[in-house]
C-alpha positions in Angstrom: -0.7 -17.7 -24.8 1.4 -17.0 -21.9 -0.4 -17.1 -18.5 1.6 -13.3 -18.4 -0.2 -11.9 -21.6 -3.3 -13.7 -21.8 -5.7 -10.3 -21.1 -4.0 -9.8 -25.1 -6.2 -12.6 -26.4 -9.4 -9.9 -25.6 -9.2 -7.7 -28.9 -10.1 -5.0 -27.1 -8.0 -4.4 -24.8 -5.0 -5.4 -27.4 -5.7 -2.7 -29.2 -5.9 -0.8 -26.1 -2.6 -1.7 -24.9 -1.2 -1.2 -28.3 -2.8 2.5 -28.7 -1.3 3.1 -24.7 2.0 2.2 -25.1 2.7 4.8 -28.1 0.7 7.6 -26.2 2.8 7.2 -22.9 6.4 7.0 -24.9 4.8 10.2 -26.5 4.0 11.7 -23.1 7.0 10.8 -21.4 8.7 12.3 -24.8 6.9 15.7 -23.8 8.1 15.7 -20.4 11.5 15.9 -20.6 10.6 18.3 -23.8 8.8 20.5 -21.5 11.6 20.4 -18.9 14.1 21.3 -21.1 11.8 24.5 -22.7 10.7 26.3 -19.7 14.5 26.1 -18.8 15.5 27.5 -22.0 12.8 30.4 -21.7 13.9 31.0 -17.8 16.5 29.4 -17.0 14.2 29.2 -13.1 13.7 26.2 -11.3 10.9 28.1 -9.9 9.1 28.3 -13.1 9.5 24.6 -14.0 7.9 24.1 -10.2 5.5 26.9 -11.5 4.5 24.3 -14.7 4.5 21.2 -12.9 2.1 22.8 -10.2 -0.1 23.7 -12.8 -0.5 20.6 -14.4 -1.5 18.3 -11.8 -3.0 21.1 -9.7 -6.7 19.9 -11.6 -6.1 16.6 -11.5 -6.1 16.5 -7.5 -8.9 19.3 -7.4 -10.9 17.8 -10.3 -10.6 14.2 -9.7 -13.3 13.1 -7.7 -15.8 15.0 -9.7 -14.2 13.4 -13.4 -15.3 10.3 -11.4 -19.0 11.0 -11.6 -18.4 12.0 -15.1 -16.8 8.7 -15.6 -19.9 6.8 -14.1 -22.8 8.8 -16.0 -21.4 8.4 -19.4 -19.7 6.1 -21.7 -15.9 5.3 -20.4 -14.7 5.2 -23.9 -16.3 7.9 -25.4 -14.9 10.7 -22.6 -11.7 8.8 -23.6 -11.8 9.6 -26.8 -12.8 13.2 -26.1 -9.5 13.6 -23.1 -7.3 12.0 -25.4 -8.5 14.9 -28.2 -7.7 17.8 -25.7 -4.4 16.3 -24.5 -3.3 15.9 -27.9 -4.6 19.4 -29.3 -2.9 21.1 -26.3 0.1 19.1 -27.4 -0.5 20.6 -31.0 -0.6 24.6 -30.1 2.5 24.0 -27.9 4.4 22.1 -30.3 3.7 24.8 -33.1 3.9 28.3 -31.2 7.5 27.0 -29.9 8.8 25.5 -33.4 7.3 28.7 -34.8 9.3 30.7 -32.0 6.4 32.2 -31.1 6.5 30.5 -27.5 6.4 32.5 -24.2 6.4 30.9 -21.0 3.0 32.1 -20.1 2.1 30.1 -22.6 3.7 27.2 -21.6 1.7 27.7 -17.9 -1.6 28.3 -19.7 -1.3 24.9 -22.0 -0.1 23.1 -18.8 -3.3 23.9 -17.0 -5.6 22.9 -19.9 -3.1 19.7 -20.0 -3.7 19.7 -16.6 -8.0 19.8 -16.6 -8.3 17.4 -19.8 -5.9 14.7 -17.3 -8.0 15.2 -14.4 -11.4 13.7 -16.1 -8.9 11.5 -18.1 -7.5 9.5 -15.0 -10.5 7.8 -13.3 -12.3 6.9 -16.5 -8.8 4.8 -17.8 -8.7 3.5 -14.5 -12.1 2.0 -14.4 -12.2 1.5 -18.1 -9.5 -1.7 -17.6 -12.3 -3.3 -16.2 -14.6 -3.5 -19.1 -12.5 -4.9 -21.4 -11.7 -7.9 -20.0 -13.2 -10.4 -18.0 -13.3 -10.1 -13.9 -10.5 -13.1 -13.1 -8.4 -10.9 -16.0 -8.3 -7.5 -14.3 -4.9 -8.4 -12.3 -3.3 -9.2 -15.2 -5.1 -6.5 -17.3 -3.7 -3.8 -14.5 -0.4 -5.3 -14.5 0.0 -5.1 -18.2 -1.0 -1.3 -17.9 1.6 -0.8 -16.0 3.9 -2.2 -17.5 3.2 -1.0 -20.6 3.6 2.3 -18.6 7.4 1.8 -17.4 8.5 0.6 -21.0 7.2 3.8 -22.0 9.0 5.6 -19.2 11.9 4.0 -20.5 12.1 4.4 -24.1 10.3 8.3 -23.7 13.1 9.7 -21.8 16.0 8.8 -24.2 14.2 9.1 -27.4 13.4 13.0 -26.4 17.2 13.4 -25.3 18.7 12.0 -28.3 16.2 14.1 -30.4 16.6 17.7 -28.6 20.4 16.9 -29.0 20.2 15.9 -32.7 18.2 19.1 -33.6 20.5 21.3 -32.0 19.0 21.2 -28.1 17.3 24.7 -28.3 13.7 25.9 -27.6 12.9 24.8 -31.2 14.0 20.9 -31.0 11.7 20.7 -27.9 8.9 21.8 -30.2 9.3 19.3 -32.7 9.7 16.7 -29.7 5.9 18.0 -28.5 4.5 17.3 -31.7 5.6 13.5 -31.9 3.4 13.5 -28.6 0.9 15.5 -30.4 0.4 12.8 -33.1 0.7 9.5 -30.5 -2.6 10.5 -28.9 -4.5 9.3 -32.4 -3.3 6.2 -31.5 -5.5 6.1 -28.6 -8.7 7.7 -29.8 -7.9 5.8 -33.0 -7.8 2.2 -30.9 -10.9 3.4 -29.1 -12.9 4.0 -32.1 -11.8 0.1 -33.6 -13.1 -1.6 -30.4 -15.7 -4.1 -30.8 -19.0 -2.8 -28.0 -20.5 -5.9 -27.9 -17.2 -7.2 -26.2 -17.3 -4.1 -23.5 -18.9 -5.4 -19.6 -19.8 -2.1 -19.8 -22.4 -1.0 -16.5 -25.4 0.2 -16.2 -25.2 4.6 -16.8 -26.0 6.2 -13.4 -28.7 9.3 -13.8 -27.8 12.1 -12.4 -28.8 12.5 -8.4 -27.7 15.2 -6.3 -24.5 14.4 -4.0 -23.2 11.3 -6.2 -19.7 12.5 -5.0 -20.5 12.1 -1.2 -22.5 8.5 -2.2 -19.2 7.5 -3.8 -17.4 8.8 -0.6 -19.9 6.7 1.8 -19.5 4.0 0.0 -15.7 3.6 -0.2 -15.7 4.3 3.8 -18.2 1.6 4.4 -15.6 -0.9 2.7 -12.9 -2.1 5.0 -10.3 -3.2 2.1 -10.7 -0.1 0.2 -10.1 1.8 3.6 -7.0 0.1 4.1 -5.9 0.5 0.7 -6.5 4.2 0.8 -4.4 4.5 4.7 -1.0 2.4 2.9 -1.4 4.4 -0.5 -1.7 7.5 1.2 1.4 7.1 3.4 3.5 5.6 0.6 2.4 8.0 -2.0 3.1 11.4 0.3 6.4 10.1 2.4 7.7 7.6 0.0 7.1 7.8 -3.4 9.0 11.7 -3.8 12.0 9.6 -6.1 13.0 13.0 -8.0 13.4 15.0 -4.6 15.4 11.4 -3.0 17.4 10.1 -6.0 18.4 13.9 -6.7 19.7 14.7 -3.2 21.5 11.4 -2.6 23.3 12.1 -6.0 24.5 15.0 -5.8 24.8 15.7 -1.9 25.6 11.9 -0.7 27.5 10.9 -3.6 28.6 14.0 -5.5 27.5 12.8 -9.0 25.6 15.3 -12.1 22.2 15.3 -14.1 23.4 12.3 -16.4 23.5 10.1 -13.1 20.8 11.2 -11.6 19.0 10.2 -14.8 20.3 7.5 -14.9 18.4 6.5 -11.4 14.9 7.1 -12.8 16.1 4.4 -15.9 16.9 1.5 -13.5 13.9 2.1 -11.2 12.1 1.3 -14.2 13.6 -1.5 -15.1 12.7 -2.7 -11.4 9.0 -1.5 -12.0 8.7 -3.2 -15.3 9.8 -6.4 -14.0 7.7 -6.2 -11.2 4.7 -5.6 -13.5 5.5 -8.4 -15.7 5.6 -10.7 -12.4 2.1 -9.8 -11.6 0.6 -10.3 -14.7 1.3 -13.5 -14.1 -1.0 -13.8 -10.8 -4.6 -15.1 -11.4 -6.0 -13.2 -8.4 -4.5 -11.0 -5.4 -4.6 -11.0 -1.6 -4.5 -8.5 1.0 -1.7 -10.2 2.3 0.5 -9.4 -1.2 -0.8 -5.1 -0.7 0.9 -5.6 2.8 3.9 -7.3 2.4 5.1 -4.9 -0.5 3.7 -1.7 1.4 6.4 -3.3 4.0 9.0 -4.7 1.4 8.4 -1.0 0.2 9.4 0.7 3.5 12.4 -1.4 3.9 13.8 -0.5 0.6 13.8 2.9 1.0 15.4 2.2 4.5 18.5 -0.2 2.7 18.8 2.3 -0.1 19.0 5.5 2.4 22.2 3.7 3.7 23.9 2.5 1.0 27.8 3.8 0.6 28.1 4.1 -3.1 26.3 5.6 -6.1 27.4 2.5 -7.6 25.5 0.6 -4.7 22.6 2.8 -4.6 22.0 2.7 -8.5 22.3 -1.6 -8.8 19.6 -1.5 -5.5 16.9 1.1 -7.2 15.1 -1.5 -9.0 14.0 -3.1 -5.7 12.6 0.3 -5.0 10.8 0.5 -8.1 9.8 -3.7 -7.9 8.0 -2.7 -4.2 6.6 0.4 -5.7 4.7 -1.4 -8.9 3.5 -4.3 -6.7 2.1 -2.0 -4.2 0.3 0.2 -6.6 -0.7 -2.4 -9.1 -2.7 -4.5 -6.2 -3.9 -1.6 -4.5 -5.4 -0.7 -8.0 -6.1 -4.3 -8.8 -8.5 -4.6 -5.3 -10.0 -1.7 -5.7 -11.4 -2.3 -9.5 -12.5 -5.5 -8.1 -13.7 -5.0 -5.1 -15.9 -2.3 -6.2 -19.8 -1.6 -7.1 -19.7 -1.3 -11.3 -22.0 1.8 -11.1 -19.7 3.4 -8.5 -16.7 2.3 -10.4 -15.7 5.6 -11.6 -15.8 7.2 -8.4 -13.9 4.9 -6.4 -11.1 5.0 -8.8 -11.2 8.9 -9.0 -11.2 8.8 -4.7 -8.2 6.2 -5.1 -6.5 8.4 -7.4 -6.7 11.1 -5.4 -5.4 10.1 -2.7 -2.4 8.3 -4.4 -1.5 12.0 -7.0 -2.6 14.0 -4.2 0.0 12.6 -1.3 3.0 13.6 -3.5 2.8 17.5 -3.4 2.0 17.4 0.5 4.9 15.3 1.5 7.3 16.9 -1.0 7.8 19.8 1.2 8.1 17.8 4.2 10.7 15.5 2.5 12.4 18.4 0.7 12.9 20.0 4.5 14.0 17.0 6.0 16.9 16.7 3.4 18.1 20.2 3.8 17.9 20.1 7.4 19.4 16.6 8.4 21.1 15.3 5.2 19.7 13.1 2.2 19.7 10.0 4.1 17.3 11.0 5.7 14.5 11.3 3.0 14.7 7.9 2.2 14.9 6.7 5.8 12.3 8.8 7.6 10.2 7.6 4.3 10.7 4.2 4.6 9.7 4.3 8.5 6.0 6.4 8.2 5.7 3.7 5.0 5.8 1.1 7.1 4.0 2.9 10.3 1.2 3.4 7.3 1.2 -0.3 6.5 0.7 -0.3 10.6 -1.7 2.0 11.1 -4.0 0.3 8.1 -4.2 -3.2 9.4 -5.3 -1.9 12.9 -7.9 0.3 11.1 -9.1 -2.9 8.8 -9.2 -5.0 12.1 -11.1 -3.0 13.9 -13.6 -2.0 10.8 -14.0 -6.1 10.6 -14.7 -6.7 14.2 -17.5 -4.2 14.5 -19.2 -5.6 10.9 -18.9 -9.2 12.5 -20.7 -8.5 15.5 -24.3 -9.8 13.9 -24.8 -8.3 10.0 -28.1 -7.9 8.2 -27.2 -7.3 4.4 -29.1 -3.9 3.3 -31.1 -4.9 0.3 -34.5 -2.7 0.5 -35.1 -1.6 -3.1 -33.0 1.1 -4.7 -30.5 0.9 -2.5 -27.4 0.6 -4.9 -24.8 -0.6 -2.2 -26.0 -4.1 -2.3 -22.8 -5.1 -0.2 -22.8 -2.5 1.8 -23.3 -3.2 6.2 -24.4 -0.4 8.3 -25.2 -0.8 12.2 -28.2 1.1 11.7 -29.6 -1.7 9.9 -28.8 -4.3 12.2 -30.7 -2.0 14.6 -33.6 -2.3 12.6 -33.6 -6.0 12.0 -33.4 -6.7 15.5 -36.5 -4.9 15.9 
């Protein structure tokens, strides 16, 4: 098997990948469907901000709890159960709106549910990769993810547009759209349910201990890789990763173009990001050196692409956007999974995704402003420049967090203590007694 695809020779996570890539074509589907029926309801760009608010709203408030969830029970069971309310939330809006029944309260109200159910959902896929496959197969298992992912983002978009249009592109169509996505989610729970246990590195079940969410905290700020992960993910993810605030302004303001080029931006990102998965399912392991060079590879990008003099230009150079983007994320994600304790697994990823969903709808404001106020150049430039001050700002931190752990280090190993690799100077303190 290919050195790119060889996490597929592990049944399990073949039939994971397999139950994935229909649920996020069906999700992306839904997205667009969604769009399209709160502006046929309101006609508002406020109430689609309204929607959108509301369905990622729980997953920055809920995350880090999901990810004590994730750690105390079985990864594939709450799965299965996530998958179930995405997809029965899916159900009652695709039948209320191809019944005509749909209001756009409704639409907010199914959005939050969508919204919850995601939130617990996130860090238990996240971790979950892990299990499946063996520890030197997690880069390529993360990397397939993804790229699983952007084929989706591909395909979901145009298949939803092509069906809207073909049923007549009312409120209706969308519903029958939603439904698709309804169905795709027994893929999942369906894939789940075929896995073989024995094959699963599954950990160890944490009881249940008051103030496992500040342990997971602790832990993650006693570790100076994750810290530096967290610093370039948080400064790429809030000032550089707001694509449809960027791609929007600089087609329509900088280059005068319509919806059907703007769209057309998103498409050949992807096409970057896909590529740029496949390439690193390819790598056998990852160094801190690869997180830096596309957190910086990332900022220049956005820097190139803020001055380019054509749409024509802009739209052949998104894919190196989108190229950056994937490598960033998919070894930041990669490190992290790997780097991490198995029993704190869950709430490292749900800390890490966090910070990476929770950027976003801080910085869009901030970008958002900066367009209006000093053109659309200048949300891809100032972005590119505070991505690359991040990139900065995390190597001094991980220097310095080295330097102080490499003075003299006594590993804390007294029983129960469930950070074997954990350093603290207060143990030092006691060893030199």
């Amino acid at each position: 098997m290919s050195p790119t695809f060889r996490s597929l020779h592990n049944p399990n996570y073949r039939r994971y990948a397999a139950g994935s890539l229909v649920s996020n074509t069906g999700t992306w589907m839904q997205r667009v469907a969604q769009d399209w029926l709160v502006l046929a309801l309101t006609g508002s760009g406020t109430a689609l901000g309204i929607t959108t608010g509301l369905q990622f709203l729980p997953v920055l408030l809920l995350s880090p709890y999901a990810g004590v969830v994730a750690d105390r029970m079985s990864k594939r069971r709450l799965l299965q159960l996530t998958q179930l309310a995405m997809g029965l939330s899916s159900l009652v809006l695709g039948l209320i709106t191809v019944l005509g029944l749909v209001e756009v309260w409704h639409v907010y109200a199914i959005a939050l549910i969508f919204g919850v159910a995601s939130a617990f959902d996130a860090p238990a896929r996240q971790s979950f990769v892990s299990e499946m496959v063996e520890p030197s197969e997690v880069p390529n298992a993360v990397s397939l993810n993804s790229a699983t992912f952007n084929m989706a983002r591909i395909l979901g978009p145009g298949l939803a547009g092509l069906m809207i249009g073909a049923l007549g592109g009312g409120a209706g169509a969308t519903g029958w759209v939603i439904l698709i996505n309804a169905a795709s989610y027994a893929a999942v729970i369906w894939q789940l349910d075929r896995m073989d246990p024995e094959l699963l590195h599954s950990p160890k079940r944490v009881a249940r201990t008051p103030g496992m969410l500040r342990e997971g905290v602790s832990y993650v700020s006693g570790q100076p890789k994750m810290v530096m992960i967290l610093i370039i993910v948080f400064f790429a993810g809030t000032f550089g990763m707001n694509f449809q605030i960027t791609s929007a302004l600089m087609a329509t303001d900088v280059y005068g173009k319509g919806a059907g080029e703007f769209g057309l931006l998103g498409s050949t990102m992807a096409i970057g990001s896909l590529a740029g998965a496949l390439m690193a399912a390819r790598r056998t392991r990852i160094r801190m050196r690869l997180l830096v060079l596309a957190g910086l590879g990332f900022g220049v990008a956005e820097i190139v692409a803020g001055l380019l003099p054509t749409y024509v230009a802009f739209a052949v150079f998104s894919p190196a956007i989108g190229f950056f983007v994937i490598t960033l994320l998919n070894s930041a994600n990669g490190i992290m999974q790997l780097e991490s304790d198995p029993q704190l697994r869950g709430r490292v990823m749900a800390l890490y995704m966090t910070i990476v969903m929770g950027g976003t709808p801080l910085g869009s404001p901030i970008i958002g402003w900066v367009g209006e106020t000093f053109g659309a150049r200048w949300t891809l430039v100032l972005g590119g420049l505070l991505t690359m001050a991040g990139v900065g700002v995390a190597v001094l931190v991980f220097w310095r967090m080295q330097r102080a752990r490499s003075v003299v280090l006594t590993p804390v190993g007294a029983p129960g203590n469930v950070f074997p690799r954990v350093w603290d100077n207060r143990t030092v303190v006691r060893a030199r007694k």
